[in-house]
Backbone bond lengths (Angstrom), bond angles and torsions (degrees), N, CA, C in turn:
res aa  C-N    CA-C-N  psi(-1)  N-CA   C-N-CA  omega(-1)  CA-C   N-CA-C  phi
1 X - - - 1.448 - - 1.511 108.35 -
2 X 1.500 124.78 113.05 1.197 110.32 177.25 1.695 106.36 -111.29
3 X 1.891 98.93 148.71 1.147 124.58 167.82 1.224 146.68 -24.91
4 X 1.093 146.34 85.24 1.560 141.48 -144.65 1.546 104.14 -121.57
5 X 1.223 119.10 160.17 1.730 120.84 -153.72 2.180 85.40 -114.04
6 X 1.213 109.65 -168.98 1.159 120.99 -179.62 1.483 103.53 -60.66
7 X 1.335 121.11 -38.06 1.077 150.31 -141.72 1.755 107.53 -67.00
8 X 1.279 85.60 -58.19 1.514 109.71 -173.79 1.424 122.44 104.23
9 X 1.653 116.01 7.74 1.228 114.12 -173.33 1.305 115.24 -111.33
10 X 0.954 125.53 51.82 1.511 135.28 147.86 1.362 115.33 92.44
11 X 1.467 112.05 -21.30 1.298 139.33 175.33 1.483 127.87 -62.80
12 X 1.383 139.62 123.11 1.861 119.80 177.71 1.411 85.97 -48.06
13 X 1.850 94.66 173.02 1.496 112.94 171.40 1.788 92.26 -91.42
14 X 1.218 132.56 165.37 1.189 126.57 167.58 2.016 84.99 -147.11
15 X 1.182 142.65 46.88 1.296 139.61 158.77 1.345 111.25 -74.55
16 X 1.712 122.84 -132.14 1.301 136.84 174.13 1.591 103.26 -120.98
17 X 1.276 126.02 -1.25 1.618 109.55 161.92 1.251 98.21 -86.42
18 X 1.747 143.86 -29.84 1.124 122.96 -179.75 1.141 116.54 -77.39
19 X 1.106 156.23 -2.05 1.396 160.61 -161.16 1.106 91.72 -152.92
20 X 1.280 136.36 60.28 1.384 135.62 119.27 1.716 108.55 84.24
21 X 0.824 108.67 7.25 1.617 120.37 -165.97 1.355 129.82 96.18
22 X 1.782 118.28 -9.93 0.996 120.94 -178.74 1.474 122.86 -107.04
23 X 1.334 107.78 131.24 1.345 117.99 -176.79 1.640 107.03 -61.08
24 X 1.483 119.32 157.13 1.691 119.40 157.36 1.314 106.43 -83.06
25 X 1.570 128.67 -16.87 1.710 116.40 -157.45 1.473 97.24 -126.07
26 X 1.318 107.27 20.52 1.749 118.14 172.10 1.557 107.17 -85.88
27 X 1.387 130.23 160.51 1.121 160.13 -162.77 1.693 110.75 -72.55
28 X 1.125 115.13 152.06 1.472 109.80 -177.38 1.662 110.33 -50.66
29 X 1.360 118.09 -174.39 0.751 114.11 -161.21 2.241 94.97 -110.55
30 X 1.115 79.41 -28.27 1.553 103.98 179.73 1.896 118.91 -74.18
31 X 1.105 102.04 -16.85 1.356 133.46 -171.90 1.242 115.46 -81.41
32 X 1.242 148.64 55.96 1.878 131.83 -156.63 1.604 112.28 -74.34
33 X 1.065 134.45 135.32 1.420 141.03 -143.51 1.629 93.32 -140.93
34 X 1.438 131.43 131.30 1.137 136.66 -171.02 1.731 105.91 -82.93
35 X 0.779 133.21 174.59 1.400 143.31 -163.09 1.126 113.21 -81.48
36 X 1.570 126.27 -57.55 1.049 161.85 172.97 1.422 112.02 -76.02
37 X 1.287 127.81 -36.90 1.274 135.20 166.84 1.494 126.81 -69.38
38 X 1.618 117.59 103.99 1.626 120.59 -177.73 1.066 121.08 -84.72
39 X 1.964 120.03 -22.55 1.178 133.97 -169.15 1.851 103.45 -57.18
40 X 1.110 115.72 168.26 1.430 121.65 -174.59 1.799 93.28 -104.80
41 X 1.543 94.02 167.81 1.736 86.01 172.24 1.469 121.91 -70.29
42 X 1.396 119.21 163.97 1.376 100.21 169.99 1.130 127.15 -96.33
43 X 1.568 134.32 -167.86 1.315 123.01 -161.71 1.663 122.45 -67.75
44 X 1.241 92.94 -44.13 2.028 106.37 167.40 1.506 105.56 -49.87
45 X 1.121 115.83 -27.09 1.643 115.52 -173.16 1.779 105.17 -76.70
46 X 1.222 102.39 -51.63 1.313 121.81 -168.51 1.690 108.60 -70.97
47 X 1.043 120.02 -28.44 1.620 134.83 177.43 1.925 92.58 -89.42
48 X 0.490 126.66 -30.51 1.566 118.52 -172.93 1.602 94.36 -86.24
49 X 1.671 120.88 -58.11 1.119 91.66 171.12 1.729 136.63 -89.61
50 X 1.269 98.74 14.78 1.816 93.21 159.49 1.824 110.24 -84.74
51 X 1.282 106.49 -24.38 1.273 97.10 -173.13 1.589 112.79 -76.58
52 X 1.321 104.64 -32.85 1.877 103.86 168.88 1.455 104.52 -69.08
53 X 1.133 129.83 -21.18 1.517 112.39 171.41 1.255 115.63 -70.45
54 X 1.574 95.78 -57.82 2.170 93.80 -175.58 1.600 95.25 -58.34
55 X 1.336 141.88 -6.03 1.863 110.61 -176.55 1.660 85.56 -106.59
56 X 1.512 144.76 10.81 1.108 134.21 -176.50 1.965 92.79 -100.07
57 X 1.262 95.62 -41.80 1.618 104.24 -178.07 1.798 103.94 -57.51
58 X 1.137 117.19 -59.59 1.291 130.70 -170.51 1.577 102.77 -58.02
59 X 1.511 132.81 -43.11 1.214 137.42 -166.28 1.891 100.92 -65.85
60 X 1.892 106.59 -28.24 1.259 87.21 166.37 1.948 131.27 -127.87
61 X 1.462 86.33 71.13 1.644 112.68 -158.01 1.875 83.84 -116.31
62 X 1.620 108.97 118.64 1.622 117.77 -166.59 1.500 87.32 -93.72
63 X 1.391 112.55 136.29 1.710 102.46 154.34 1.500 108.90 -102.17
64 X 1.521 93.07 156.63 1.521 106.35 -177.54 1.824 110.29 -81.85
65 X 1.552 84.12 149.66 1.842 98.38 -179.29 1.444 112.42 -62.39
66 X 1.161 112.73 162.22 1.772 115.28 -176.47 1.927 108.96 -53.48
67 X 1.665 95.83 -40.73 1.523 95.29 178.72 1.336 95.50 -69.37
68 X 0.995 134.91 -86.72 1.594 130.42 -164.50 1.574 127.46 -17.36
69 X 1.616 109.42 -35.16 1.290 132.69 169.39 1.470 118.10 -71.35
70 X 1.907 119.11 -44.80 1.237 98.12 156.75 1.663 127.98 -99.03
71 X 1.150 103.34 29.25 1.494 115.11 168.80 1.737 110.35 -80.96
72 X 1.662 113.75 -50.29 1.204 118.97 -162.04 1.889 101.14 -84.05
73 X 1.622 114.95 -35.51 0.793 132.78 156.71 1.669 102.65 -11.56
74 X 1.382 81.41 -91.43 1.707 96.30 -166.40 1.658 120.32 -52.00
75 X 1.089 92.44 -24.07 1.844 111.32 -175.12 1.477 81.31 -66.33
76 X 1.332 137.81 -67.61 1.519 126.91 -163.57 1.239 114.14 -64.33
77 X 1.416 130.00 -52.56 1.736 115.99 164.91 0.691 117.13 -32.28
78 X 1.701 127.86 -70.24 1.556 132.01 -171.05 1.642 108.85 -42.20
79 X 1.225 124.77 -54.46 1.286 128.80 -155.70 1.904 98.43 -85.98
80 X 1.048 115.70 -32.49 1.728 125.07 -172.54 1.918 91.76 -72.19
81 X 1.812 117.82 -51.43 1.223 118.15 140.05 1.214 143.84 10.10
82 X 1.233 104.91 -79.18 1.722 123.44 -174.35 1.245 93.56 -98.63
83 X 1.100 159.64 -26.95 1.427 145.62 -171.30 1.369 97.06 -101.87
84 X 1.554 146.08 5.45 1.230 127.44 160.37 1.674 101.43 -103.66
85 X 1.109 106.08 -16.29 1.773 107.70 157.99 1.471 124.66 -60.71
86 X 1.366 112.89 -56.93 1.065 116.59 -164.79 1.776 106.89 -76.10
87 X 1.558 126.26 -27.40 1.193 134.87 162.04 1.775 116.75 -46.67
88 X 1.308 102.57 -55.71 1.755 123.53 -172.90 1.635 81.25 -50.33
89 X 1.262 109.69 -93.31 1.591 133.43 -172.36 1.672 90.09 -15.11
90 X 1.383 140.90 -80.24 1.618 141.01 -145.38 1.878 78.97 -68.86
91 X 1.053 122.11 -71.67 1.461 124.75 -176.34 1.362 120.41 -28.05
92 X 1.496 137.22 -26.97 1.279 138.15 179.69 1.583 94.40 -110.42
93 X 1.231 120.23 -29.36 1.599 122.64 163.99 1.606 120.14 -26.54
94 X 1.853 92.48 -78.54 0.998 139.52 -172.52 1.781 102.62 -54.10
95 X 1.704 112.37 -52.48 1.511 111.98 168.18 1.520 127.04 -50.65
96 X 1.333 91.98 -44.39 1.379 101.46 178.60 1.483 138.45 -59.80
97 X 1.239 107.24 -31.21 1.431 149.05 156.50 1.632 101.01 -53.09
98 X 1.511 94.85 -81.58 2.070 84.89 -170.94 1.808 113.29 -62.05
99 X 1.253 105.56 -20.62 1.595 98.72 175.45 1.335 106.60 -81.26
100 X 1.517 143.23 0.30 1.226 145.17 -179.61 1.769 108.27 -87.47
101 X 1.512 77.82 -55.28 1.680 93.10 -174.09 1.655 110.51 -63.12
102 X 0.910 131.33 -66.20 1.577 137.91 138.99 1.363 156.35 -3.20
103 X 1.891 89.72 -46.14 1.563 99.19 -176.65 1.142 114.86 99.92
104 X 1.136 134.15 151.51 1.590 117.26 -170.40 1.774 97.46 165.93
């Protein structure tokens, strides 16, 4: 059985009765927009509300416990560690090799 829009043409509807009333290219939700009014907000509007978002975002950003800090801590030395080891090591490898092959 396929899908047909208000329309009748064979097509989904993709308007605002299919989606529930809400547009995708409509206005925040946070934003109140006058009826009559098409203009978009202006920029002071739009900076005020990104900035209440990033301190709403930030209000739920957990910091880690002192152990947790030198737990992960250490996880990055160790590993920053062995991968500047294992680099050095192919690097004097790798020299050794072209000064062999080469002459040197």
């Amino acid at each position: 059985m396929s899908e047909t829009g208000a329309s009748g043409t064979g097509r989904p509807s993709t308007g605002p009765s299919a989606a529930g009333g809400a547009t995708a290219g409509g206005p925040p939700s946070s934003v109140s927009v006058r009826k009559g009014d098409d203009s978009a907000p202006g920029p002071l509007a739009r900076l005020a509300l990104f900035l209440r978002q990033v301190v709403a975002e930030l209000k739920k950003v957990v910091r880690p416990t002192r152990t947790e800090l030198i737990t992960y801590t250490s996880v990055v030395l160790v590993f920053v560690l062995t991968v500047m080891l294992i680099v050095s090591g192919l690097d004097f490898a790798f020299g050794k090799l072209v000064l062999w092959a080469f002459g040197g």
